[in-house]
C-alpha positions as CSV (number, residue, x, y, z in Angstrom):
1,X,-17.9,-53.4,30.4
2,X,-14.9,-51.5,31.5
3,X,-15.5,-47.7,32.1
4,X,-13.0,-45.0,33.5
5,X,-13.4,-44.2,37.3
6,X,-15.4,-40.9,37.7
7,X,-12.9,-39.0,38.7
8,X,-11.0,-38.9,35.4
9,X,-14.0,-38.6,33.6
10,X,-14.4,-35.1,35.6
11,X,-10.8,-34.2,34.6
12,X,-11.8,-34.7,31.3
13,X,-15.1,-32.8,31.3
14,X,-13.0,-29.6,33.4
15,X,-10.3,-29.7,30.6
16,X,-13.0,-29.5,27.6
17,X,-14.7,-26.5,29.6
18,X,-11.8,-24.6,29.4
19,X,-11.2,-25.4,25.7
20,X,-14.3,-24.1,25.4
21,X,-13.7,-20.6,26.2
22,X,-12.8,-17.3,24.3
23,X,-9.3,-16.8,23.8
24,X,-8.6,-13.3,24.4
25,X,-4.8,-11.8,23.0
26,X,-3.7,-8.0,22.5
27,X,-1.4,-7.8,19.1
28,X,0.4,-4.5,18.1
29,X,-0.3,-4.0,14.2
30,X,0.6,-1.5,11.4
31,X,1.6,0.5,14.7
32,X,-1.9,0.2,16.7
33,X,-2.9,-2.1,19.4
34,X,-5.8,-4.6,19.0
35,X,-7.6,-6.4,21.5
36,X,-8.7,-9.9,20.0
37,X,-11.2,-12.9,20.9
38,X,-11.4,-16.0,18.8
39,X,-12.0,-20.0,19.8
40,X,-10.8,-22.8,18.3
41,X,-11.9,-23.7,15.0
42,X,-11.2,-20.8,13.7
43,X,-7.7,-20.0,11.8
44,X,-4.6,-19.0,13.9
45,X,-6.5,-18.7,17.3
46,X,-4.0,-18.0,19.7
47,X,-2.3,-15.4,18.2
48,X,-1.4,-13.4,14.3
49,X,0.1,-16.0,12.0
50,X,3.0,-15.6,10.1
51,X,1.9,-14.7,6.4
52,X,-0.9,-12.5,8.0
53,X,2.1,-10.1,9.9
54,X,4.1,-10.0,7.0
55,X,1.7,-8.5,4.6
56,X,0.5,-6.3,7.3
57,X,4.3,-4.9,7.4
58,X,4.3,-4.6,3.9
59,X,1.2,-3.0,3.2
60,X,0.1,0.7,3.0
61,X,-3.6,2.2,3.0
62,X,-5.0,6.0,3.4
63,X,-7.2,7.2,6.1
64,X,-10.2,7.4,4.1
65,X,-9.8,3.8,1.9
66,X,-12.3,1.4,0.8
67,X,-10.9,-1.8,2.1
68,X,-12.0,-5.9,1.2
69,X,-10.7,-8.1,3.4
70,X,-11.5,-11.7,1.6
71,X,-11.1,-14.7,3.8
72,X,-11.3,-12.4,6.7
73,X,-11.5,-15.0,10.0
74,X,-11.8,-13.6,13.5
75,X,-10.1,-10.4,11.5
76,X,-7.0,-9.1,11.7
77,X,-6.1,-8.1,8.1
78,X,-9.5,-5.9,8.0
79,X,-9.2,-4.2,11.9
80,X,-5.5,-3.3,11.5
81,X,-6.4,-1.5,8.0
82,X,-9.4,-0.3,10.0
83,X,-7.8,1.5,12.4
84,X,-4.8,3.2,10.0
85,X,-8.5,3.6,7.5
86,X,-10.2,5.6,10.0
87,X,-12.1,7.7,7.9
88,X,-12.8,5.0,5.5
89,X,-15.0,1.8,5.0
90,X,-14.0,-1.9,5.4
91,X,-15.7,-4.7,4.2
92,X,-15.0,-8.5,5.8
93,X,-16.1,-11.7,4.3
94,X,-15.6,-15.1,5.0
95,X,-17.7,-18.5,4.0
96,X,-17.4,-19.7,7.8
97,X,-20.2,-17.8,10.5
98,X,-18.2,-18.7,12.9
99,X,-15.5,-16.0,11.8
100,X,-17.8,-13.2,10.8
101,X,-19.4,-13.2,14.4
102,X,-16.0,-12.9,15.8
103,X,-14.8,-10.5,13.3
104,X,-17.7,-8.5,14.4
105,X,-17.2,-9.0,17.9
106,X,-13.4,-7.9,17.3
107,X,-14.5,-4.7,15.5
108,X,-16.8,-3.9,18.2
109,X,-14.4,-4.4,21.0
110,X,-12.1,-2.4,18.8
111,X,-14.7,1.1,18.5
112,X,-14.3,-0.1,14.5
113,X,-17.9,0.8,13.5
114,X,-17.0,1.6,9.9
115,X,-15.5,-2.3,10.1
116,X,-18.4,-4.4,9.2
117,X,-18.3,-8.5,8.2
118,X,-20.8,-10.9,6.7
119,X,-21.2,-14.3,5.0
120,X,-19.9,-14.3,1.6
121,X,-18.6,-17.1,-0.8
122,X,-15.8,-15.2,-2.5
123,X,-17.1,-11.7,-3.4
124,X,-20.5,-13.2,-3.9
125,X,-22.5,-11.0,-1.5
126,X,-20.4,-8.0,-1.7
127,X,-22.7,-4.6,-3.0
128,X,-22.0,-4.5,-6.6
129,X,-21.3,-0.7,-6.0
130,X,-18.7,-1.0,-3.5
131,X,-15.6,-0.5,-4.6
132,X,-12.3,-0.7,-3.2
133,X,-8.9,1.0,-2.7
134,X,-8.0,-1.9,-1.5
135,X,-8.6,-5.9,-1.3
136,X,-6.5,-7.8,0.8
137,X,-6.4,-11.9,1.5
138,X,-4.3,-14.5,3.2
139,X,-4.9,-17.3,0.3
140,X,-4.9,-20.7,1.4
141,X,-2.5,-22.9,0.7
142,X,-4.6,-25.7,-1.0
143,X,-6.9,-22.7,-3.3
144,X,-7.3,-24.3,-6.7
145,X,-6.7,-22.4,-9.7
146,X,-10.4,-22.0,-10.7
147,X,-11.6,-20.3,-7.1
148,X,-8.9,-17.9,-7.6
149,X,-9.3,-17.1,-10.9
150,X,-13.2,-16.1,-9.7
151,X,-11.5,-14.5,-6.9
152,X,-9.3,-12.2,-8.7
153,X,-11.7,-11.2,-11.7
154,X,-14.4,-10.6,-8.9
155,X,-12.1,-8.3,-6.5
156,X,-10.6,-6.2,-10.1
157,X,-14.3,-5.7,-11.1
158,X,-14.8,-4.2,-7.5
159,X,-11.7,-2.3,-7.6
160,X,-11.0,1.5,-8.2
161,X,-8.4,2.4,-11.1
162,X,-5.8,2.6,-9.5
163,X,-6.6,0.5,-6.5
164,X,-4.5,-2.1,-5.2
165,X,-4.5,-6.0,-4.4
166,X,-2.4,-7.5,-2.0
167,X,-1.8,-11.2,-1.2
168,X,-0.2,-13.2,1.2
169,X,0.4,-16.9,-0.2
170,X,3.2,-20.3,1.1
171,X,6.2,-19.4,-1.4
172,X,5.0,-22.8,-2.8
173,X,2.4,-20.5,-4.6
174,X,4.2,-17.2,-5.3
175,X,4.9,-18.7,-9.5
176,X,1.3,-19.3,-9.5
177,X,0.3,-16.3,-8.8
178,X,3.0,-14.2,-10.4
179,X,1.1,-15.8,-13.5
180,X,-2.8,-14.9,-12.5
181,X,-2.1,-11.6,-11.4
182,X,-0.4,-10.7,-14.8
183,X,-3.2,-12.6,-16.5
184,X,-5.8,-10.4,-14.7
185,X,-4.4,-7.4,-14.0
186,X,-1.3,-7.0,-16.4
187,X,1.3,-6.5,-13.6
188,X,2.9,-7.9,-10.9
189,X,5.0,-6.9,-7.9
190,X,6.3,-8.8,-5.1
191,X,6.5,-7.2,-1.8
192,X,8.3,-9.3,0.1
193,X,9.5,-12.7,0.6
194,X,10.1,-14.7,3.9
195,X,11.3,-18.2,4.8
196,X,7.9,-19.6,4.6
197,X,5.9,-16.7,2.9
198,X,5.1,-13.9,-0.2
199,X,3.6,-11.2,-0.1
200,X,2.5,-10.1,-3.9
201,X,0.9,-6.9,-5.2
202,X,-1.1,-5.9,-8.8
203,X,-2.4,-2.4,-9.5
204,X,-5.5,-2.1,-11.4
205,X,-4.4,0.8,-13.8
């Protein structure tokens, strides 16, 4: 049996150590530098992706909102509002444990104590008495109609009159959800539109 000399298999082994470590990246957002760590396997790890920046551009929160970040990975969406919502509270939730350790680590590195994530399908574990200013999410590209319908009827049950959801989404989906936002909420408002992305607003009034 044929087997590689050692000396590539030691190349090999070096290479996967130093896949292994944290990726560590600075990123100025909503006007406020954040220091980042993430590893691969989560979303985007080397640096902010594309429909995240944009509805970070496009968004505004007060100092003192209530803030859901749903789908929150390693956390930029919930520490940039963090940090512009410093006298306010912020909730992050993802399915994966991977990203709500690093989301905490993040908020930690941050000083973001009122920035706090944990395990959550959808809203599922979110207090039934917190509720929000604002709820924010980069959707995936391959959500099917029935998790997002749960996701929006869950985050306008959890929202303040008046309160505010904001989505990022592939232009691929901006029709469909043009349609469930008006179906939920009654309103719709696009934001903005890029080459590859839309960002989409609906007011709980």
């Amino acid at each position: 049996m044929k087997t590689e000399p050692q000396h590539k298999q030691d190349r090999g082994c070096q290479s996967v150590s130093k896949l292994k470590q944290d990726i560590r990246f600075q990123e100025r957002l909503m006007g406020h530098d954040l220091n980042f760590q993430t590893t691969w396997g989560l979303f985007s790890p080397r640096g902010i992706d594309e429909g995240t920046r944009l509805l970070l551009n496009y968004l505004e929160v007060g100092e003192s909102d209530t803030i859901l970040d749903i789908g929150c990975g390693y956390g930029p969406l919930g520490l940039a509002m963090g940090r512009v919502a410093h006298k306010g509270e912020v909730h992050m939730v993802d399915k994966d444990y991977l990203a709500v350790e690093y989301a905490n680590r993040n908020a930690s590195a941050n000083g973001l104590p009122h920035c706090k994530a944990y395990l959550s399908n959808g809203l599922s574990k979110v207090p039934q008495d917190y509720f929000c200013d604002t709820v924010v999410s980069n959707i995936p590209a391959k959500v099917g109609r029935e998790l997002l319908t749960i996701l929006l009827c869950d985050s306008y049950a959890q929202m303040k009159p008046g309160g505010q959801m904001v989505v990022v989404t592939i232009n691929g989906l901006r029709d469909f959800i043009k349609r469930n936002f008006k179906e939920v909420f009654g309103n719709y408002k696009k934001l903005k539109q890029g080459k590859a992305y839309t960002v989409a607003r609906a007011i709980k009034e």
